[in-house]
VOLUMVO-79793 format. One record per residue (C-alpha): residue number from 0; residue in three letters; chain; x, y, z. Coordinates in steps of 0.25 Angstrom, whole numbers. Last residue first. Layout:
N
 pos code unit     X     Y     Z
 NUM  ala    A     X     Y     Z
...
END
This chain:
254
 pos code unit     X     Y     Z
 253  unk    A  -568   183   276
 252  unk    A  -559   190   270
 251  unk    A  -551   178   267
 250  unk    A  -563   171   260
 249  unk    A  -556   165   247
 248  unk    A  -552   179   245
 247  unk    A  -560   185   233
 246  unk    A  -565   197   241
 245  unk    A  -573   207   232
 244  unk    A  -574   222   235
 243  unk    A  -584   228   227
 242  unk    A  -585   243   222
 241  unk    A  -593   235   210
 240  unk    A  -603   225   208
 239  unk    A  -616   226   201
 238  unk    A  -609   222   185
 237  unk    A  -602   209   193
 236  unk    A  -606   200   181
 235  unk    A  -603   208   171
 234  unk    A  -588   205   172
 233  unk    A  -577   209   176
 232  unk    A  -581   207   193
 231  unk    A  -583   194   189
 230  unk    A  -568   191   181
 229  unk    A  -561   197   193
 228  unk    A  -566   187   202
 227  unk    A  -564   176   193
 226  unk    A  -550   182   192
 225  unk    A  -548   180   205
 224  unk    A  -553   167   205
 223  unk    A  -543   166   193
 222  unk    A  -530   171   199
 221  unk    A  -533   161   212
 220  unk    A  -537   163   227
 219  unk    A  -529   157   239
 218  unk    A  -533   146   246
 217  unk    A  -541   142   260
 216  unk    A  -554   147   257
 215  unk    A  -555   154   269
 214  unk    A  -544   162   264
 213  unk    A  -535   164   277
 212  unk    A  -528   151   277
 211  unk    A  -522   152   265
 210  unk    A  -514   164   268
 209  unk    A  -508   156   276
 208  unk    A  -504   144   266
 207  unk    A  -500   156   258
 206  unk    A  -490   160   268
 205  unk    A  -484   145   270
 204  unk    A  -483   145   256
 203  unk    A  -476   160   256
 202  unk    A  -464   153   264
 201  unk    A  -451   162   261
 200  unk    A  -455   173   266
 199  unk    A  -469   173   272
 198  unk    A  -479   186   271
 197  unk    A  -471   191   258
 196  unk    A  -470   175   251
 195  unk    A  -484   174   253
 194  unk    A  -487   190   246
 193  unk    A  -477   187   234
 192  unk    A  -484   172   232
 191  unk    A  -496   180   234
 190  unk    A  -493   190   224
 189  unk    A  -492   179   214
 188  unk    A  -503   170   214
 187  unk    A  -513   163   223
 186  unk    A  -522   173   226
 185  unk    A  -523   178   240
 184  unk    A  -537   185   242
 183  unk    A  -543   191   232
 182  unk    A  -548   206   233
 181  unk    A  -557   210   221
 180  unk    A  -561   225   220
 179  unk    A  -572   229   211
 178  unk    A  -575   242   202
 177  unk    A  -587   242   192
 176  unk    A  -585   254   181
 175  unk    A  -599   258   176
 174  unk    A  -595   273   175
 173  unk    A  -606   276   187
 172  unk    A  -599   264   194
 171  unk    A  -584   268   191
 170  unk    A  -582   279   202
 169  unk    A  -588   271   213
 168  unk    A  -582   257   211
 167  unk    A  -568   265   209
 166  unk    A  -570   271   223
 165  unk    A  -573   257   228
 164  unk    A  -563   250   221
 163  unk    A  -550   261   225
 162  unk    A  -555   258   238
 161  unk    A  -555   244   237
 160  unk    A  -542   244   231
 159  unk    A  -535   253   244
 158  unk    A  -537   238   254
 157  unk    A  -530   233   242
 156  unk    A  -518   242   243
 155  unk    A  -518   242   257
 154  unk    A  -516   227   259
 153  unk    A  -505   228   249
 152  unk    A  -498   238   257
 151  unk    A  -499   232   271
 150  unk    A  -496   220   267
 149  unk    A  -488   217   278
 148  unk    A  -500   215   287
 147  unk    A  -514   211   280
 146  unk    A  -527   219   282
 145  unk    A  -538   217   276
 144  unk    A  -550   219   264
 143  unk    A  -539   223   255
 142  unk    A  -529   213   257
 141  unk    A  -539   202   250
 140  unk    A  -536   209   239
 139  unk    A  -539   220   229
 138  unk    A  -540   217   213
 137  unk    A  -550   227   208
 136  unk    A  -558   224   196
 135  unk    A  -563   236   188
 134  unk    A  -576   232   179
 133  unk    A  -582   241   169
 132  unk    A  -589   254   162
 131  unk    A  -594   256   150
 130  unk    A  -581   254   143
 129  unk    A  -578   270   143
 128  unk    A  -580   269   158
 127  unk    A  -571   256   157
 126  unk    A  -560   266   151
 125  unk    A  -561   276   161
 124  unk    A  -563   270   172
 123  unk    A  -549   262   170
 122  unk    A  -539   273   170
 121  unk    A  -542   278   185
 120  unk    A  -545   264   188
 119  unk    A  -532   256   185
 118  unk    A  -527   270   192
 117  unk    A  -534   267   205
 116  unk    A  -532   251   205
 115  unk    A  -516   253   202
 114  unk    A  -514   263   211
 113  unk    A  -519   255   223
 112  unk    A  -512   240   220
 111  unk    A  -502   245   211
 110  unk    A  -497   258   217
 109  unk    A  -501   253   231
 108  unk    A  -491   242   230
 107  unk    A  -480   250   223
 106  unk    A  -481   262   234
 105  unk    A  -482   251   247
 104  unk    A  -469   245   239
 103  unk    A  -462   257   237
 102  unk    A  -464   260   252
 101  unk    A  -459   247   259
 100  unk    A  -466   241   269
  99  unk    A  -459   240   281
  98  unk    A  -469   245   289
  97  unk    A  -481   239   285
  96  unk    A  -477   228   286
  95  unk    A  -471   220   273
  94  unk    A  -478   208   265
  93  unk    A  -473   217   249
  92  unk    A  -480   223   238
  91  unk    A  -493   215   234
  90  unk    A  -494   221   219
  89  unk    A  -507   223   211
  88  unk    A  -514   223   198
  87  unk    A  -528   220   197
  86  unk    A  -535   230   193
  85  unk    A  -547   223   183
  84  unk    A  -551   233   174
  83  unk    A  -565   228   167
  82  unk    A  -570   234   155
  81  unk    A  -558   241   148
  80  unk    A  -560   247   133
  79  unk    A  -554   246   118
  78  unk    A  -545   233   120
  77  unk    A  -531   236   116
  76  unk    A  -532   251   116
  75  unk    A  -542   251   129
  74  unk    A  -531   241   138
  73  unk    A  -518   251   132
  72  unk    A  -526   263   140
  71  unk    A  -528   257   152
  70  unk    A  -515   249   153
  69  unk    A  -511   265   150
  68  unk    A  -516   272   159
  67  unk    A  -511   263   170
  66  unk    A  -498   263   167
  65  unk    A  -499   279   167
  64  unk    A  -504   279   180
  63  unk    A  -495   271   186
  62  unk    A  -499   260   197
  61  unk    A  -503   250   188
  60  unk    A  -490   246   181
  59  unk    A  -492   241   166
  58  unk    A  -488   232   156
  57  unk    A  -502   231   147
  56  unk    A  -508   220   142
  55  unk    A  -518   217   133
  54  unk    A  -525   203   132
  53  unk    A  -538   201   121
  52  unk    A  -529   195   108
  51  unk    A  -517   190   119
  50  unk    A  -526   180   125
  49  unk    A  -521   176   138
  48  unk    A  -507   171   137
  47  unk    A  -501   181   129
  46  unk    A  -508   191   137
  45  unk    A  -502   186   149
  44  unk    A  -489   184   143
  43  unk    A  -489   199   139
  42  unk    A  -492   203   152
  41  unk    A  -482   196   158
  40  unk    A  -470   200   150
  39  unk    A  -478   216   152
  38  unk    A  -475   214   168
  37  unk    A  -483   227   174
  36  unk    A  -498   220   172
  35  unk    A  -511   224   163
  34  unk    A  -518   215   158
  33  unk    A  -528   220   147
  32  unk    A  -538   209   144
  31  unk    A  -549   209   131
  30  unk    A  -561   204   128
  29  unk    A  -564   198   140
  28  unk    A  -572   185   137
  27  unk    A  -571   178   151
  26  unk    A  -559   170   147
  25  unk    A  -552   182   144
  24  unk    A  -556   186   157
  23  unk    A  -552   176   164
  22  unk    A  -537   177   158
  21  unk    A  -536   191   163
  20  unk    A  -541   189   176
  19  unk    A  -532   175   178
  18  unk    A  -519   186   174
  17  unk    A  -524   198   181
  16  unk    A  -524   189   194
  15  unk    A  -512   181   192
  14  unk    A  -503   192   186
  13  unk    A  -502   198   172
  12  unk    A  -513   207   174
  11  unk    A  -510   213   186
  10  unk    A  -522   226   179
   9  unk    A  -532   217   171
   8  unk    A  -539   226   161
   7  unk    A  -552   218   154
   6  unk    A  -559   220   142
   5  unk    A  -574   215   141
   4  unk    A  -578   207   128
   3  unk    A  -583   197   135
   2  unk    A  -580   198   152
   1  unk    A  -590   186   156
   0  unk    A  -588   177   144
END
């Protein structure tokens, strides 16, 4: 019971990673879970299928303000306080080069991915100072630790994470606010079927099979071992670690 009596906000909540988080968790003890996600069908299925007595949800988009306040705010009336804040929402955009890419989509990605962190944040200090202090969990990627053409826009965004961490680190350690970035490699779920199909239309085996290659531990990762990860850094058990950048890549950036 790693996390008992802890209360957890899990941004991309109703997707693979959020999902597995959310349900290890529970399992951990949490006392409560808010999930937070755009698709409210989704999230109420989720909750549903958790535990609904210690699962709140709140439809929501990341990159506005007001959206943001509020998953906040409806996450302390349900529960009373937040502990860990685990920011994990994010989109892939489009495989495009750089100069084709379209505007609305480099603006989209950034807005979740960069904006998303920065506000979840911005609103989430405050309440886990007022908890004692806590754990934020950053979900990066392998794509911000390299290059990768006709990603351009994703790969920027994570690159742009580990500064948000680094500054967050700094500004939540005299409140006793831990922040860490986690960067997995591919993960078998839904945006790398939307990222394989991109690099090779109409045959996103073949791509996986390639992206394969380049994990030394020749697979991608799962929901869970990211969740694993997540579950560690949420718990006491990381209390020395913060402004950390953690690969969890089966190798690739080796």
């Amino acid at each position: 019971m790693r996390l008992e009596d802890r209360i957890a906000v899990i941004t991309g909540g109703a997707g693979g990673i959020g999902l597995a988080t959310a349900r290890r968790f529970l399992a951990e003890g949490a006392a409560g879970v808010h999930l937070v996600d755009l698709d409210a069908d989704a999230l109420e299925a989720a909750a549903a299928e958790l535990a609904p007595d210690r699962v709140g949800w709140t439809a929501a988009d990341v990159s506005r303000d007001a959206d943001v306040a509020r998953y906040t705010r409806e996450a302390v009336e349900r529960f009373g306080r937040i502990d860990i804040l685990f920011l994990n929402a994010g989109v892939e955009g489009i495989v495009q080069p750089m100069t084709d890419y379209p505007e609305a989509v480099y603006d989209q990605v950034m807005g979740v991915n960069v904006k998303g962190v920065w506000l979840g944040m911005k609103h989430g200090f405050p309440v886990l100072e007022k908890a004692g202090g806590g754990s934020v969990i950053i979900t990066s990627s392998v794509a911000g630790l390299m290059g990768t053409p006709n990603v351009s826009v994703y790969t920027t965004s994570k690159h742009a994470t580990i500064g948000l961490m680094r500054s967050g680190a700094l500004e939540g350690a005299p409140l006793g606010i831990r922040v860490n970035s986690i960067h997995p490699s591919p993960v078998d779920n839904r945006m790398m079927r939307s990222l394989e199909e991109g690099f090779a239309p109409g045959a996103a085996e073949e791509a996986k099979k390639t992206f394969e290659t380049r994990i030394p531990l020749g697979r991608y990762g799962t929901n869970e071992e990211m969740a694993d990860l997540a579950l560690f850094l949420a718990s006491d058990e990381s209390r020395f670690i913060t402004g950390a950048v953690i690969p969890i890549d089966g190798g690739m950036t080796v």
